[in-house]
C-alpha angles and dihedrals in degrees: 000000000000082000092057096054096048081080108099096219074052107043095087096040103074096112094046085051098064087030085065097051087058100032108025113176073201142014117174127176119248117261084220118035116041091205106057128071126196109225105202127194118172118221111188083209125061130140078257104049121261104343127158108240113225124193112189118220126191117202118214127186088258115018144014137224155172119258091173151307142227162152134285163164109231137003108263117242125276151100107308111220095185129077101026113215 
């Protein structure tokens, strides 16, 4: 994760990164990649105005992990899979 931080709209978001992993306000599955979910948060100040944080997880048979994480915008399309309606 030491990568993701080296970003200067990151550096100060360590800490929110592994918040949203436990406490996401989405999560919605990738339209590419079946094992991989984006977990969003959206945080109204950020060193770059109101942006949603997204931290990206793969999911392997064994094991997860971050491949990075970022912000933006909006949340990309896809089936949401929290919170269920």
């Amino acid at each position: 994760m030491a990568h993701i931080l080296e970003h200067p709209e990151m550096r100060d978001m360590g800490a929110e990164i592994e918040r949203i992993l436990h406490e996401p306000q989405l999560v919605r599955g990738s339209r590419s990649d079946a094992a991989v979910c984006l977990f969003y948060e959206f945080h109204a100040q950020t060193i770059v105005g109101g942006k949603w944080l997204c931290v990206v997880v793969k999911y392997l048979q064994d094991d997860a992990f971050v491949v990075t994480a970022y912000l933006t915008d909006k949340p990309k399309n896809g089936k949401t899979l929290w919170p269920i309606n």
